[in-house]
Structures are given as C-alpha cells and as structure tokens.
N, C-alpha and C positions, 0 to 999 in steps of 0.2 A: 358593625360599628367601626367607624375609621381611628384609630389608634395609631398616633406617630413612631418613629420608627425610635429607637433605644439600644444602647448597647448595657451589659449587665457584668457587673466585675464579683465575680465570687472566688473568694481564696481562703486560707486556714488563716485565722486571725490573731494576731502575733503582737509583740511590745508599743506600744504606742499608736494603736490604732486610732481613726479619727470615728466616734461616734457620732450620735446623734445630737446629742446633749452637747459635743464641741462642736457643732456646727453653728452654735448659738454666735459664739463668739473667731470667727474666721481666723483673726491676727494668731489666737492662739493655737489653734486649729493648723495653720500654715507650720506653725514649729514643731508638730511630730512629724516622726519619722515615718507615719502610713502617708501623709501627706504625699506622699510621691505616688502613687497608688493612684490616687486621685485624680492630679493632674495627669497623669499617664492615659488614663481610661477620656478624661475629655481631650487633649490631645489625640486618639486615635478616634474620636466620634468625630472632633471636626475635620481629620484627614477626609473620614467616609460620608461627612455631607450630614451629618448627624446630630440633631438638635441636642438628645439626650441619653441621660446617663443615668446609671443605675447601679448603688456601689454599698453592699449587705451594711457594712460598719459604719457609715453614715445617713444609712435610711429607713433602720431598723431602730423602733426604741425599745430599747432594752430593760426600763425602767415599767413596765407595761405588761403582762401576761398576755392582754386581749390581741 
C-alpha cells in the first residue's frame, strides 16, 4: 500500500496542550501555549518536503475509549 510520508511529534503532555476537541475552533487553539508544538513540527515537515504531520494531543480524541 502506498502511504505518504509523515512526521510524528510525541512528547509528555503538559499545561495548555492543544487537543482534539480545540482543533474545532483554530483562533483559540492558536492561544495556548502547546501551539508552538505544532507549528514547530509543520515547520520542520515542510523544511523535509513533507506533506504531513502527526501530533498525539491534537489527533487523539480523548473523549473516546474506542
């Protein structure tokens, strides 16, 4: 199976992370402080030619067992 390429930000999760559930809303999303997190990791994906990204605290729903 062809699968593009991805880079994957995993870290100990800490005050103000950005979840799943503030991805709804981006504006507010952009004012914590994991926000930098974020941008960091697509910043170095587009250095490496890299479409995407993969980042635990906003792609995990936590709200969710399954």
């Amino acid at each position: 199976a062809d699968r593009p390429d991805y880079l994957i930000l995993t870290h100990t999760w800490g005050d103000e992370e950005v979840t799943f559930s503030d991805m709804a809303n981006i504006e507010a999303a952009k004012r914590k402080k994991g926000w930098v997190k974020i941008e960091g990791i697509c910043r170095k994906a587009r250095l490496m030619l890299i479409d995407y990204a993969w980042v635990e605290t906003c792609c995990i729903d936590k709200s969710s067992n399954s």
